[in-house]
C-alpha positions in Angstrom: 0.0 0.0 0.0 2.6 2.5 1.0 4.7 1.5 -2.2 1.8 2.5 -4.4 1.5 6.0 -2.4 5.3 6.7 -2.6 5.1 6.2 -6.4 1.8 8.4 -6.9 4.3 10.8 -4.8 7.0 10.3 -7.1 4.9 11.1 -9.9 3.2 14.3 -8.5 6.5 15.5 -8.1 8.6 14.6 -11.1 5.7 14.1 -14.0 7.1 10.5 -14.3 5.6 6.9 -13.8 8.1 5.1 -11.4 10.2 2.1 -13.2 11.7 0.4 -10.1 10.3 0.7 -6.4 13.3 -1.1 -4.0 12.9 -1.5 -0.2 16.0 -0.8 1.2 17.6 -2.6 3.9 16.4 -2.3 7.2 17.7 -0.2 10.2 17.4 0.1 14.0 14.0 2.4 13.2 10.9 1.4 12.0 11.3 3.4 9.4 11.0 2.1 5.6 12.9 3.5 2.8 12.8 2.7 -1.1 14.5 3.8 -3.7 12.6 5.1 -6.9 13.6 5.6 -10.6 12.1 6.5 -13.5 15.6 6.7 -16.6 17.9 9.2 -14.7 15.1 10.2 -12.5 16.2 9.0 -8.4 14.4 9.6 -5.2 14.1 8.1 -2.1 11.1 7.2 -0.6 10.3 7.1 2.7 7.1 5.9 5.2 7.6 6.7 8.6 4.2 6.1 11.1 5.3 8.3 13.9 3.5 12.0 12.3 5.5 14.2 14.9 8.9 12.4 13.7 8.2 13.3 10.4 7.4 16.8 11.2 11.1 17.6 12.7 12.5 15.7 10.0 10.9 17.9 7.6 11.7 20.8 9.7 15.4 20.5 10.1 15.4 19.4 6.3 14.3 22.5 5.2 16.1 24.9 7.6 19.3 23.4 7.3 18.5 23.8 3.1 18.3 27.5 3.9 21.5 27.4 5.2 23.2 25.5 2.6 24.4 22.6 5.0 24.7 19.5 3.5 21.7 17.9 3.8 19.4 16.2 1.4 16.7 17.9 -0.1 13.0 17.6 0.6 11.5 16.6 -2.7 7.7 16.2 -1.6 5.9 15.2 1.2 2.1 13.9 2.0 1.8 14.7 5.6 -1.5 12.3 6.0 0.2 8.9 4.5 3.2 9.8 6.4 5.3 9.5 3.8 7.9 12.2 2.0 10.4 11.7 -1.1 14.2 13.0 -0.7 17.5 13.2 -2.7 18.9 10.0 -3.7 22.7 10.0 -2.2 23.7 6.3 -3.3 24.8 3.6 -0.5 27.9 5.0 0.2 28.6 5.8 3.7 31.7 6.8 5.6 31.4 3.4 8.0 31.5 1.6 4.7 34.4 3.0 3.6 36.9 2.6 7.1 38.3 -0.5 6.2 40.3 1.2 3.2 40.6 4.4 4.8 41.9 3.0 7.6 45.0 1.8 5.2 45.7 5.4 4.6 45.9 7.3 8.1 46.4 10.5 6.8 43.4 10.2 4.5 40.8 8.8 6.9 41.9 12.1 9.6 41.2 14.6 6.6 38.0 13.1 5.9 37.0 13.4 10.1 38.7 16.4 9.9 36.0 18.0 6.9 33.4 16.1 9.0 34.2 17.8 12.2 34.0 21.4 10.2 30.7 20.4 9.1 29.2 19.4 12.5 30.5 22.7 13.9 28.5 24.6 11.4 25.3 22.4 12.0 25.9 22.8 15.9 26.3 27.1 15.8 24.5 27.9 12.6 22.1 25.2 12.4 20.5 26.6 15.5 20.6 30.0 14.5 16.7 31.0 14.1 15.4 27.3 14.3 12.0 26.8 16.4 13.2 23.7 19.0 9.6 23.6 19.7 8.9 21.5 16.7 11.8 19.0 18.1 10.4 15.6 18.9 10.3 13.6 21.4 12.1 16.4 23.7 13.2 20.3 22.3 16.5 20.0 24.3 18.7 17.3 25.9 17.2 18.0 29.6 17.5 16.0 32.4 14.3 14.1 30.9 16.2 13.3 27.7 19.1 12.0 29.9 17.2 10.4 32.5 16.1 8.2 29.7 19.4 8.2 27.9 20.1 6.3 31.6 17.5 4.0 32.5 17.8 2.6 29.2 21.4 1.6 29.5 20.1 0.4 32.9 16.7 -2.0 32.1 18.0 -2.6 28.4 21.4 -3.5 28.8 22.5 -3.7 32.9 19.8 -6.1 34.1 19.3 -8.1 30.7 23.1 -9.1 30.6 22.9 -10.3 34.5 25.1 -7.4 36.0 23.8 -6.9 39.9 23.5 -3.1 41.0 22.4 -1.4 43.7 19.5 0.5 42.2 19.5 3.2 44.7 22.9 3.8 44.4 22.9 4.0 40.8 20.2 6.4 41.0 22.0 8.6 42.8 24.8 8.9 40.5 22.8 9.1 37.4 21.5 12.6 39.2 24.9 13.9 39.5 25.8 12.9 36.3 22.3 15.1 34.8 23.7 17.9 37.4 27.2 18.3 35.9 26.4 17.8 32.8 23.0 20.5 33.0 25.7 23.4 34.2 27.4 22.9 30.3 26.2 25.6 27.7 23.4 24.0 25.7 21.9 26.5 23.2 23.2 24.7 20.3 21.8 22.3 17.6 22.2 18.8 19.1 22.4 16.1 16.1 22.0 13.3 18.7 23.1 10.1 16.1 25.8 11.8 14.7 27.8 8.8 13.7 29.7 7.4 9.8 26.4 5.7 9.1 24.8 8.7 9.0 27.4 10.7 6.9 27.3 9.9 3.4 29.7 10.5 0.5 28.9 11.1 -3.1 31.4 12.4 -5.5 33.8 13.1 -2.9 31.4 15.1 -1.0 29.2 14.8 2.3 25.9 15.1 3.5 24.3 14.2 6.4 21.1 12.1 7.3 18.9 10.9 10.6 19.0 14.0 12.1 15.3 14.0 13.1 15.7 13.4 16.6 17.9 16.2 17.0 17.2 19.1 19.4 19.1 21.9 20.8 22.0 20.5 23.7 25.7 21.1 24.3 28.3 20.8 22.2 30.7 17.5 23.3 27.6 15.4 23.1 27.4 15.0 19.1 31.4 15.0 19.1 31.6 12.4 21.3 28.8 10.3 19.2 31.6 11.0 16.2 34.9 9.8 17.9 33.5 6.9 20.0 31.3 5.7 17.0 31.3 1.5 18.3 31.9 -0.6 15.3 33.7 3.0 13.6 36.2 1.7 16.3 38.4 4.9 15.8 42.3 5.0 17.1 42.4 6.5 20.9 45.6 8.6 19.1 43.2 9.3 16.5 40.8 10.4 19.0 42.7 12.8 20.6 43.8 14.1 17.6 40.3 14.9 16.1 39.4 16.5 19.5 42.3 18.6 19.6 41.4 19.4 16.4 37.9 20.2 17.3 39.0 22.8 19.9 40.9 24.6 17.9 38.3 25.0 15.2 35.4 25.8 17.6 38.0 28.6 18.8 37.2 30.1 15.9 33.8 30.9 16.6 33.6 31.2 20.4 35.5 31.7 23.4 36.1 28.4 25.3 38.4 26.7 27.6 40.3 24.0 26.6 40.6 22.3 29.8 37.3 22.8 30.5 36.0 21.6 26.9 37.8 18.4 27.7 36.9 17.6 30.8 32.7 17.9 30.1 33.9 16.3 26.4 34.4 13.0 28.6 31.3 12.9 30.6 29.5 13.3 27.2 31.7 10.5 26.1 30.7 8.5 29.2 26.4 9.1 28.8 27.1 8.2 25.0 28.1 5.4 25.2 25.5 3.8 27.9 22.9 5.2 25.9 24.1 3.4 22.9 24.6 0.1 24.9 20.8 0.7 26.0 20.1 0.5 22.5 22.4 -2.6 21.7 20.5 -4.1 24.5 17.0 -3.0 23.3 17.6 -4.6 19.4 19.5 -7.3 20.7 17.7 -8.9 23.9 14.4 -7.8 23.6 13.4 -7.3 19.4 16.3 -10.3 19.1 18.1 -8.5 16.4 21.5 -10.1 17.2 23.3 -7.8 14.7 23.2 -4.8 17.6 25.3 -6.8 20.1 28.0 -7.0 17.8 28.8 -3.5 18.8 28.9 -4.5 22.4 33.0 -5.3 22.7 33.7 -2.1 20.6 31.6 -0.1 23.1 33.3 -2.4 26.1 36.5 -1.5 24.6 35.4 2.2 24.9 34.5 2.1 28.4 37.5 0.6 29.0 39.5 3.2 27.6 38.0 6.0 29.6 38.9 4.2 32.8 42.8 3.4 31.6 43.2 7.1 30.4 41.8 8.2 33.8 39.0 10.2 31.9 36.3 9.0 34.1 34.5 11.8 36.2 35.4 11.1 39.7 32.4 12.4 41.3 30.7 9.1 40.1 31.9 6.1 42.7 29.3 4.0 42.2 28.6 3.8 38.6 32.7 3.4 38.5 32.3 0.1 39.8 29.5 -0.6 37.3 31.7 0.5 34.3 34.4 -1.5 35.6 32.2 -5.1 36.0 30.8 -4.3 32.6 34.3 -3.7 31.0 35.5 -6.8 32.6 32.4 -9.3 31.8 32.4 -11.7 28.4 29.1 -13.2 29.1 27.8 -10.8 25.8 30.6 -12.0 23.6 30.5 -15.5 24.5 26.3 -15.5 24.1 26.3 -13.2 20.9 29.1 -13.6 18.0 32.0 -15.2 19.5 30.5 -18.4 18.7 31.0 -18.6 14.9 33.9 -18.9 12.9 34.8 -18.4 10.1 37.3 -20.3 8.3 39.0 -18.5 5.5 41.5 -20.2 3.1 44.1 -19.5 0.2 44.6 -22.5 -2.3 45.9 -23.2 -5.6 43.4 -25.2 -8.5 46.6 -27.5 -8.9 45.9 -28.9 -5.6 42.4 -28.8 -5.0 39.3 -27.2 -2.6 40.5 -27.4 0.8 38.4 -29.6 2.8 36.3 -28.9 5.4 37.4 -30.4 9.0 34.2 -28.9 10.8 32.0 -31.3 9.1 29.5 -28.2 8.5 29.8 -29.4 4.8 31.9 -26.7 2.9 31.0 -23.0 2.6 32.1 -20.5 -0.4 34.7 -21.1 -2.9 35.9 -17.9 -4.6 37.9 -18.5 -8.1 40.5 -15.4 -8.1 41.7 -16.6 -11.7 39.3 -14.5 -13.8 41.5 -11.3 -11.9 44.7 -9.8 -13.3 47.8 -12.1 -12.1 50.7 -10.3 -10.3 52.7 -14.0 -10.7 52.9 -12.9 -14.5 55.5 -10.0 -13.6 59.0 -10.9 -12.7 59.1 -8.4 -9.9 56.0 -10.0 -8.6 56.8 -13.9 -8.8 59.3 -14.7 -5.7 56.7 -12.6 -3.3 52.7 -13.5 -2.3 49.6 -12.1 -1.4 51.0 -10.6 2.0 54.0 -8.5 0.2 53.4 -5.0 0.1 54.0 -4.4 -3.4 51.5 -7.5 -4.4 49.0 -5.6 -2.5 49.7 -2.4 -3.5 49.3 -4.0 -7.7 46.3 -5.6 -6.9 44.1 -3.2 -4.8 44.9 -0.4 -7.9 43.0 -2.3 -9.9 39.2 -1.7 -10.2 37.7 -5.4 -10.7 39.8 -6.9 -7.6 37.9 -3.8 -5.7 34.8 -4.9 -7.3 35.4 -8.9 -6.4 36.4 -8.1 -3.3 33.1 -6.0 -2.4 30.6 -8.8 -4.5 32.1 -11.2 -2.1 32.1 -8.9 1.3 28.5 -8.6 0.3 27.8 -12.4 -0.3 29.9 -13.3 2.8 28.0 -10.8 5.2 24.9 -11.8 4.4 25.6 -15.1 5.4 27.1 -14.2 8.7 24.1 -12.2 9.5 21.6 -15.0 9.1 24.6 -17.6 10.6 24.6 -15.5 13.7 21.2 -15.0 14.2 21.0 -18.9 13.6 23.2 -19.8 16.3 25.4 -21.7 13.7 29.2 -22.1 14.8 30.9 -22.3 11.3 31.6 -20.8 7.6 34.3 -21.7 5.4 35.1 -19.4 2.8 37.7 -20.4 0.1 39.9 -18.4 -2.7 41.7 -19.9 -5.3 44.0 -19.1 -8.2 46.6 -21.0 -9.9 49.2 -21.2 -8.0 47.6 -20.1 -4.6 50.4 -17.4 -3.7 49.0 -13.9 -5.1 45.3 -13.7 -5.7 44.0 -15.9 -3.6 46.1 -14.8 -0.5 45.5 -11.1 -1.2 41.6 -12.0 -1.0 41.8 -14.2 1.5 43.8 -11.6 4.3 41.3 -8.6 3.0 38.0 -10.7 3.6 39.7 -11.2 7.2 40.4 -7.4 7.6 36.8 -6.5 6.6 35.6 -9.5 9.3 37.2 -8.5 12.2 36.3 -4.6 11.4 32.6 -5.4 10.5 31.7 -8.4 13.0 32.6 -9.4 16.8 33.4 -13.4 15.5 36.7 -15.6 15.4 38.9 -15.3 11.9 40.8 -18.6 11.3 43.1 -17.5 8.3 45.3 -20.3 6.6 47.1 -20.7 3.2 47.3 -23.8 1.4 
């Protein structure tokens, strides 16, 4: 039913009769999303239930239009069906591009660097004249918002993953956290899921999405959602650097403290990160959307962090201890991912498939032959798959990127539905012709975008 609205939609507003209508994949909202075309003619569409949602969403849209911040624009929208067509910004986002970021360091800090300048301009300039009234569920980030932020982390993620508390102790410093962090300045825009899912990339550029629950707050709060992104799973030198980096650019536009920046940056950081376990929780316990607690260790790892670099506000006893039995406890890895492997392999066709020793009865088998061979090149022939300059032949080359992401694709789908099944094994095989270049250099990236992707146990062996 809704399909057939959105494409009466698309037509009202573009004169054309759709060709395609996609459903896009699912997220952590109950929010649906399709992408239209009609030739060159793109737009997504988008049904939504909750009215007042929709109504900040198309709010912000068209105020932060007015500004010329990059945001998609607002192509239509039929307030009744709950429904509204936007600007079609592909699939790329900046989580989906880490993994080969992350191979150029000083690449992946100019890209956070361009996205910090950004969120500074939605943060001072995006509330500049904007009526928080229309903000939904709450028009600031009160002590209501973060009372919620709290007992969320506490009934969604505390009690569900068998940590004992003492409630009323707790309680008390969830106040004083709200206290301290209710003094800090929060007139600004507040983005509130400001993460590299949200931030996409089209020809080099960005634009932002899910901004709807924003509402106006303090500043550290959205910067902390940025460097402490889980699964982003950002560098702590990289961290630093970006918030150092952050300072001095805000400096530009008002007078702050550095000290004092940092030190309220952290207890941002800290309330973050317990709402997002809430939510891990939420998805993963109670809808049983196992997917969410793969985030868990990274946000463990985060919590962890805070306490080594001594960043932990001190006026918070109590729900130190808590932080420290959650950072220490495995019970979510052992009852979530940890349980499957996956069993990648390297072979030459000379030899034959590996066979499968977990009796799950095989997996995928990859043929690297149909790629460009660096074994062909006498510079290439004496080294493998794990030699720099292999790599740095192969991963030039447009079809190993576009093998490499049909298979990440492929593989991932099967891990999803393999978690969520409970199953403990996957084999995935790559093969060329004489197993030492291709095959290898497949093999080790699937592994890398595993390990960065999924909270599950890589076995990695060449034939």
């Amino acid at each position: 039913m809704k399909e057939i609205q959105l494409q009466q939609l698309f037509h009202t507003w573009s004169g054309q009769y759709a060709e395609t209508i996609t459903l896009l994949p699912a997220s952590g909202s109950n929010r649906k999303y399709y992408r239209i075309t009609a030739g060159t003619v793109l737009a997504i569409g988008a049904y939504n239930p909750d009215n007042k949602e929709n109504i900040a969403f198309t709010a912000f849209t068209n105020h932060f239009r007015k500004l010329n911040l990059p945001v998609p624009e607002l192509y239509a929208d039929n307030r009744e069906e709950n429904i509204y067509l936007i600007q079609d910004l592909g699939d790329t986002t900046l989580f989906s591009l880490l993994p080969t970021l992350k191979k150029n360091p000083q690449t992946l800090q100019d890209i956070y660097k361009k996205v910090i300048e950004a969120l500074i301009g939605f943060q001072i300039k995006g509330a500049c004249g904007f009526d928080f009234s229309l903000c939904y569920p709450r028009h600031a980030f009160d002590r209501q918002s973060m009372m919620w932020d709290l007992n969320y982390f506490k009934y969604y993620y505390l009690k569900p993953s068998g940590i004992p508390f003492d409630e009323q102790l707790l309680e008390e410093d969830f106040c004083k956290l709200c206290n301290y962090l209710l003094t800090i300045p929060g007139e600004f825009f507040l983005y509130r899921d400001f993460q590299s899912r949200n931030i996409m990339v089209q020809n080099d550029k960005l634009f932002f999405i899910d901004y709807q629950g924003g509402r106006k707050g303090a500043l550290p709060y959205d910067l902390a959602s940025l460097l402490y992104d889980a699964k982003a799973d950002l560098s702590d030198g990289l961290r630093k650097e970006l918030l150092a980096f952050y300072i001095e650019h805000l400096t530009k536009h008002l007078a702050i403290s550095e000290n004092k920046f940092e030190q309220r940056f952290y207890a941002f950081v800290l309330i973050r990160i317990m709402q997002a376990m809430g939510s891990y929780g939420f998805r993963g316990f109670f809808e049983r959307k196992t997917l969410f607690l793969q985030s868990v260790p990274y946000a463990k790892r985060n919590l962890q962090q805070l306490l080594s670099d001594d960043k932990f506000p001190l006026f918070l006893p109590y729900l130190r201890q808590i932080i420290e039995k959650i950072s220490s406890d495995v019970h979510i890895e052992k009852a979530g991912s940890k349980s499957l492997k996956v069993h990648i392999n390297s072979f030459s066709y000379k030899k034959g498939i590996p066979a499968d020793a977990t009796g799950n009865g095989g997996g995928f088998v990859f043929d690297c032959r149909a790629l460009p061979n660096p074994g062909r090149y006498d510079e290439y022939k004496a080294l493998t798959g794990n030699d720099q300059p292999v790599i740095n032949f192969l991963e030039k080359l447009p079809e190993v990127t576009d093998f490499l992401q049909n298979v990440f694709t492929i593989v991932d789908q099967s891990i999803d539905a393999y978690m969520h099944r409970r199953f403990e094994n996957l084999m995935v095989n790559f093969g060329c012709t004489g197993g030492q270049h291709r095959s290898v250099y497949c093999a080790k990236q699937l592994e890398i975008h595993l390990l960065q992707k999924y909270a599950i146990t890589v076995i990695l062996h060449h034939e």
